[in-house]
C-alpha positions in Angstrom: 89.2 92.8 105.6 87.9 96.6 105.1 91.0 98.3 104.3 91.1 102.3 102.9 94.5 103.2 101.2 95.4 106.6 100.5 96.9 106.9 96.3 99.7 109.1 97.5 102.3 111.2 95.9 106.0 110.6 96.1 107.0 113.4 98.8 110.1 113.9 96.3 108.2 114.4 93.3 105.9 117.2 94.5 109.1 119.4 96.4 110.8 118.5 92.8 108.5 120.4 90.9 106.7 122.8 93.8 103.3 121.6 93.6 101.0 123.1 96.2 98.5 121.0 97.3 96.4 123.2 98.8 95.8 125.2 94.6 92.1 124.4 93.6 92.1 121.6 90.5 90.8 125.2 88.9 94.5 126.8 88.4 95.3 124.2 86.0 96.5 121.2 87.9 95.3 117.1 89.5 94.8 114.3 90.5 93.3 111.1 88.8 93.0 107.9 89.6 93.1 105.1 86.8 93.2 101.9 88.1 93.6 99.5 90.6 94.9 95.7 90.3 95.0 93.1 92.5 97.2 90.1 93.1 96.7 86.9 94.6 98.4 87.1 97.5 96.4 90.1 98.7 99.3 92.7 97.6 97.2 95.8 95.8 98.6 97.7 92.6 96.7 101.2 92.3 97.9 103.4 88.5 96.7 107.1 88.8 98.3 110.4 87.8 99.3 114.1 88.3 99.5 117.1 85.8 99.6 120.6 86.1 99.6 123.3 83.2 100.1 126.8 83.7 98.9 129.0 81.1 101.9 131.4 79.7 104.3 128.7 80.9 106.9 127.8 78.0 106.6 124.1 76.7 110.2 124.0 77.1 110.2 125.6 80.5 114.1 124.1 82.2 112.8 125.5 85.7 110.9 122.3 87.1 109.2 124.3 89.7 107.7 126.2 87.5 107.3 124.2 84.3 104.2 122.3 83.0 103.9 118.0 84.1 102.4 115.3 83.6 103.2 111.6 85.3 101.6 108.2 85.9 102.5 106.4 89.5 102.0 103.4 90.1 101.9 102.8 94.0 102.5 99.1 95.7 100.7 98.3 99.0 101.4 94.9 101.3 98.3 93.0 102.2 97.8 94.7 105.3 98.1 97.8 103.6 101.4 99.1 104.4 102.8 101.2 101.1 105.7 99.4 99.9 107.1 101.1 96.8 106.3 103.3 94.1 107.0 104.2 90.7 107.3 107.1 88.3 106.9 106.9 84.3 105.5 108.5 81.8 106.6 112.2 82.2 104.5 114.0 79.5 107.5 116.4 78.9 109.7 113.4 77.2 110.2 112.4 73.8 108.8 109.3 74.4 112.9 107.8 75.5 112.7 108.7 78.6 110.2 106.1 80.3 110.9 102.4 79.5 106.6 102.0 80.1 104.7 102.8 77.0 102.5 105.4 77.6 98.9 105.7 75.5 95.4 106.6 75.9 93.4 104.0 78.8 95.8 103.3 80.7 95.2 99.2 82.7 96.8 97.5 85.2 96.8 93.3 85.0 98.7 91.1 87.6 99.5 87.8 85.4 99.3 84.8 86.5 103.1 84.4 87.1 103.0 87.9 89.4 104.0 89.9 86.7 102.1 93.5 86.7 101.0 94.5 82.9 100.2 97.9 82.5 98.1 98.4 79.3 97.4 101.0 76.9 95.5 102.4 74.2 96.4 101.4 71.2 97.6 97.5 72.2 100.8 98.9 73.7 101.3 96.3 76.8 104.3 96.5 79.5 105.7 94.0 82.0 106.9 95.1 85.0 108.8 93.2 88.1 106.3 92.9 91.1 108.2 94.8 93.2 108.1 97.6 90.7 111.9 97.8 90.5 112.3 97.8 86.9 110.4 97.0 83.2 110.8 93.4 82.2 109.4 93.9 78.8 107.7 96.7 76.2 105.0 95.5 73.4 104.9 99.0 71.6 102.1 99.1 68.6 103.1 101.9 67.8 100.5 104.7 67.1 98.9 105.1 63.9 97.8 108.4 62.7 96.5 109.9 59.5 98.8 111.5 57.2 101.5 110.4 58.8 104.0 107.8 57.7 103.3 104.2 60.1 105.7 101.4 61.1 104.3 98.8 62.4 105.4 98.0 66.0 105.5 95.0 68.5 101.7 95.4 69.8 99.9 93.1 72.5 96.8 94.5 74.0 94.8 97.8 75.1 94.0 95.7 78.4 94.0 92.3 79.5 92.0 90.8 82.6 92.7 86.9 84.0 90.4 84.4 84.5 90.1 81.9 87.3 92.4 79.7 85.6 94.4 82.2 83.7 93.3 82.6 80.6 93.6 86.3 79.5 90.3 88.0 78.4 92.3 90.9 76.1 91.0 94.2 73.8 92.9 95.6 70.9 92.1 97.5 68.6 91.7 98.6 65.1 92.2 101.5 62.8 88.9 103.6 61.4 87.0 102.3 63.6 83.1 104.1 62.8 85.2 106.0 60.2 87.6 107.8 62.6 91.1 108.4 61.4 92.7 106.4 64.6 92.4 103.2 66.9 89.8 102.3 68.8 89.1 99.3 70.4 86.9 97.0 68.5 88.3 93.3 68.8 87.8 90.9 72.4 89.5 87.8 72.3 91.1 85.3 74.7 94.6 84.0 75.4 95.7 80.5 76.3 99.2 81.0 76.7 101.3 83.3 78.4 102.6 86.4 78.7 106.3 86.5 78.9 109.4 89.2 78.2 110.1 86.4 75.4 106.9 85.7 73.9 103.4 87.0 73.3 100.0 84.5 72.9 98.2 84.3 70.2 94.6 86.4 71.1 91.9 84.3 69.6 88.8 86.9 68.2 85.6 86.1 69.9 83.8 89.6 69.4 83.6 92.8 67.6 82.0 96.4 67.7 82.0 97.8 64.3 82.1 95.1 61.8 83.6 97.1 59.1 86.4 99.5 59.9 87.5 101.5 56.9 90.9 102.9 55.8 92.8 99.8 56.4 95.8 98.3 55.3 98.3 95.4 55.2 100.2 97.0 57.7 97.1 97.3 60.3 97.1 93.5 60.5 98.5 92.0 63.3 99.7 88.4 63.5 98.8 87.3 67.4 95.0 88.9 67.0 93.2 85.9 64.9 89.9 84.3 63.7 89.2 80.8 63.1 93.1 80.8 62.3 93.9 84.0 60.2 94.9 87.7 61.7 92.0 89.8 62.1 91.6 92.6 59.6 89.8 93.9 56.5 86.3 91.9 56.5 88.0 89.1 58.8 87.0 89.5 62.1 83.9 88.1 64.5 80.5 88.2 62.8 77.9 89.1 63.6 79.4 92.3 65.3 78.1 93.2 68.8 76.5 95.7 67.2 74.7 94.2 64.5 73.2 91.9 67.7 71.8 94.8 69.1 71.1 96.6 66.2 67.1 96.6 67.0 67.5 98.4 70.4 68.6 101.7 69.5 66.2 103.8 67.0 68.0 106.7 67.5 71.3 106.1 66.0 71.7 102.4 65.6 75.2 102.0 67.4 76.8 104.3 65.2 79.6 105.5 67.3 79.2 103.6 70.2 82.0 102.6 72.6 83.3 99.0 74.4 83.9 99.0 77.6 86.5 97.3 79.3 85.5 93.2 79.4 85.9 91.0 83.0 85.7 87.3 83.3 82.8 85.6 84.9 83.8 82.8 84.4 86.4 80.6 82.5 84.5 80.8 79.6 82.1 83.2 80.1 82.4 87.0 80.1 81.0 90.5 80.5 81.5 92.7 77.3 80.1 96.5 77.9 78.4 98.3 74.9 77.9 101.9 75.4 76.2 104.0 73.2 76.9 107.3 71.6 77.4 110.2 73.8 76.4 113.6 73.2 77.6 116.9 74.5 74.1 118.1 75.9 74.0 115.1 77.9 73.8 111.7 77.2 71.3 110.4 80.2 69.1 108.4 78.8 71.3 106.6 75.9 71.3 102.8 75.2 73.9 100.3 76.7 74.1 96.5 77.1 76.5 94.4 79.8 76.0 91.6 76.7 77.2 88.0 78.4 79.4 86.0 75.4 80.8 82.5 75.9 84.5 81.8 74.6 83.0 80.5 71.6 81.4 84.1 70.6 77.9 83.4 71.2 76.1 86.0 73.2 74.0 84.1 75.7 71.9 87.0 77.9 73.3 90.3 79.1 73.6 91.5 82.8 69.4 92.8 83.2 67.6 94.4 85.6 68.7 98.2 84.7 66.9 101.4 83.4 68.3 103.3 80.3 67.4 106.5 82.4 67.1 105.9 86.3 70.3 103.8 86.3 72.4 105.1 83.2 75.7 105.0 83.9 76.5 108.1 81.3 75.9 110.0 84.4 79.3 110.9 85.7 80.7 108.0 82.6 81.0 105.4 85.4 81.3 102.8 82.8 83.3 100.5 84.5 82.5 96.8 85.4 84.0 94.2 87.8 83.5 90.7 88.2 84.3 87.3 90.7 84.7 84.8 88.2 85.6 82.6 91.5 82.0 82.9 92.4 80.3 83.7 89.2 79.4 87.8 90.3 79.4 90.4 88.3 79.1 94.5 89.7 78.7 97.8 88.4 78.9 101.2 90.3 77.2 104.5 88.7 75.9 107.5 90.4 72.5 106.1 90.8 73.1 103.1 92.5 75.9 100.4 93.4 74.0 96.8 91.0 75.6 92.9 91.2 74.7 90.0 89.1 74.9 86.3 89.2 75.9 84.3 86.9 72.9 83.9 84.7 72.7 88.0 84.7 70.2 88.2 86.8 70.3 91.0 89.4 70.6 89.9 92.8 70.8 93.5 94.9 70.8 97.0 94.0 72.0 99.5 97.0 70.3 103.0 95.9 72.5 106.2 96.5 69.0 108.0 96.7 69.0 106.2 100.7 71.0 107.8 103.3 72.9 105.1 103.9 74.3 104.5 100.7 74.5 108.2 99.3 77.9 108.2 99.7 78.5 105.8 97.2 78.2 108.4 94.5 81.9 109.7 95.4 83.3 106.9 94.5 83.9 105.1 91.4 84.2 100.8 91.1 87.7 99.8 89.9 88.2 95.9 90.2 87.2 93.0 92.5 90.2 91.0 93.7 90.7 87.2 93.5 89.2 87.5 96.8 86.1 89.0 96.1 86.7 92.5 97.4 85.5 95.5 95.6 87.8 98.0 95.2 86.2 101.5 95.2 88.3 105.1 94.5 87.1 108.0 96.1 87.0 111.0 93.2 88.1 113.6 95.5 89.7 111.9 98.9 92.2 110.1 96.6 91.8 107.1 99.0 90.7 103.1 97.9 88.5 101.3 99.5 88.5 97.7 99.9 85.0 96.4 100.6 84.6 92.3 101.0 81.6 90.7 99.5 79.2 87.7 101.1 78.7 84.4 99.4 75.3 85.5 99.3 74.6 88.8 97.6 70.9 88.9 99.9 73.3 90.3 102.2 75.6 92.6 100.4 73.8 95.7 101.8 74.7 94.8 105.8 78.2 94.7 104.1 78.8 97.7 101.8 76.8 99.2 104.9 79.6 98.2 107.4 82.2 99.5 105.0 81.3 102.7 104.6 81.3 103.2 108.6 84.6 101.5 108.6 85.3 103.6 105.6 84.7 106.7 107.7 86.9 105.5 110.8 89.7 104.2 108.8 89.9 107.8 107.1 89.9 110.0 110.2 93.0 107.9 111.3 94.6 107.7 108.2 94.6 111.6 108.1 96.1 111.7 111.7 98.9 110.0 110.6 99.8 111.6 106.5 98.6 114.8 107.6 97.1 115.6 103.6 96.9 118.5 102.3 93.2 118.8 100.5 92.9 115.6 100.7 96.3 115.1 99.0 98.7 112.4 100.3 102.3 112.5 100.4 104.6 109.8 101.2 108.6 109.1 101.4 108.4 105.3 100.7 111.1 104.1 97.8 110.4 105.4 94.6 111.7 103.5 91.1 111.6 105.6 87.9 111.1 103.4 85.3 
């Protein structure tokens, strides 16, 4: 079913703090979608946030009408697309007590297996949340390491997590010094067996790495539940060869110094989709190397996802990095400005819709944010602030007639969904229940 959900803001929220909707994102404030999860039973989770900074404004500004914010939301819709509840966490004017959600860099959403929404963040910092978003079931809190500063270990998890078919969890953490920077990045893939629970954490078994040799570290940069071939990762323990080493041949320029893993998806129980982006530069970066590298659960890399052009389909354009997959069918897609690509299994690609055709042009306004269990894509418009939920054939011959149909529906849907919010620039408000957790 072609659905188009608007990520709307909690009417209370925006009289609380006077934001006009109408101010260009110019004068210091927005919008910006994160993520978008979905659950088995067809219910959608969609993460994004809202900020504004006013220059001159006191940090410690009482007045919140006036004052600088920051929040995450986290809206709930039924299958049919009805918004059933929201929540509010994360305010950036806190000292860190007043959300029980950890807040970090990258911020994920994950339904688990047992209905239970993670939300996932830079640097491993995982929290559990009731599915009807009424209150936080559990906090795994890293922690965040920084140099010169004294570190205490914390209770860390993961910097995302995605679920395969039979719910195993495909998980990122980091590590410290990554490429010789003085914080975490996210170097480490590995796979869960067991669950995720307010009692207990998994053990994440190491199948891959970026940089095989992180400096700076110490003892207390271990962590127990990240292992390979039995012992925690860490120091010159961890998946070898490195992704990077792999690949080292295909970049002349720079060798994959500095380069960047992307989010990983399932395509299959044992079988998954690892992104490798290159170094980006501030003159551009069109052009620079990346791989969609397929690796097995064992850690051997067995192809990569083809069939794309380092310059006429680089996805540094605009940094639509992101990947999604139907593990249920053995699909994998990607969505960048040039073009809107999906695999099979073997990584060979089966369609490629071109946003340089009229019909699918305006697929450059959105950006690809998951696939449900369904296989649906879920696509964010950047500046309409609304999903779309596209379904996908069994045979991707005829995913063009499909995305095609969308877009008209996609069209429709919006013209009645603006009837009935009334939005303000394309912002939505709404006055559905509201948890702050």
């Amino acid at each position: 079913m072609i659905q188009t959900l608007p990520l709307a803001l909690p009417g209370a929220l925006v009289d609380t703090h006077r934001i006009d909707l109408s101010a260009l994102y110019s004068t210091g404030w927005g919008v910006e979608a994160h993520d978008v999860a979905v659950a088995p039973n067809g219910e959608v989770y969609a993460l994004y946030g809202v900020h504004r900074y006013t220059h001159g404004v006191a940090d410690d500004e009482a007045d919140p009408a006036t004052a600088n914010l920051g929040y995450r939301i986290i809206t709930r819709y039924a299958a049919d697309g009805e918004v059933l509840a929201s929540a509010v966490c994360c305010p950036s004017d806190g000292d860190g007590d007043d959300s029980a959600v950890v807040n970090g860099g990258e911020m994920t959403l994950c339904v688990l297996p047992d209905g239970t929404l993670a939300i996932s963040a830079r640097p491993d910092c995982t929290t559990l949340v009731a599915p009807d978003l009424g209150q936080v079931l559990a906090a795994y809190d890293s922690n965040d390491r920084r140099p010169f500063e004294k570190f205490t270990p914390g209770d860390a998890f993961a910097s995302s997590i995605s679920v395969t078919p039979s719910g195993r969890l495909l998980c990122v953490t980091t590590e410290y010094g990554v490429w010789k920077y003085g914080n975490t990045l996210a170097n480490v893939v590995g796979v869960a067996d067991g669950p995720l629970t307010p009692a207990s954490k998994p053990v994440i078994e190491a199948i891959a790495s970026l940089d095989p040799a992180p400096t700076r570290y110490g003892e207390d940069d271990r962590r127990d539940h990240v292992r390979y071939q039995g012992d925690p990762v860490g120091f010159d323990h961890r998946p070898r060869p490195a992704l990077t080493e792999r690949l080292a041949g295909e970049d002349r320029l720079a060798g994959w110094r500095d380069s960047r893993l992307g989010r990983p998806v399932p395509l299959a129980d044992d079988l998954f989709v690892l992104p490798v982006y290159g170094r980006t530069f501030r003159g551009g970066s069109r052009g620079r190397p990346f791989v969609f590298a397929l690796v097995d659960d064992q850690g051997a890399m067995t192809g990569r996802l083809g069939g794309m052009d380092a310059w006429d389909d680089s996805p540094f354009t605009g940094f639509c990095f992101n990947v999604a997959s139907d593990p249920h069918r053995g699909r994998a897609f990607h969505l960048n400005r040039y073009g809107l690509y999906a695999w099979d299994s073997s990584g060979t690609l089966r369609a490629r819709l071109g946003t340089d055709t009229k019909t699918f042009k305006p697929l450059s306004r959105f950006t690809l944010a998951t696939c449900s269990p369904a296989g649906e894509l879920l696509l964010v418009h950047t500046t309409q602030h609304l999903v779309l939920r596209v379904p996908t054939p069994d045979d991707l011959a005829d995913l063009a007639p499909a995305v095609e149909q969308a877009l008209r529906t996609y069209a429709r849907q919006r013209t009645a969904l603006k009837s009935r919010w009334s939005p303000v620039n394309w912002h939505w408000t709404h006055t559905t229940t509201v948890h702050h957790l």
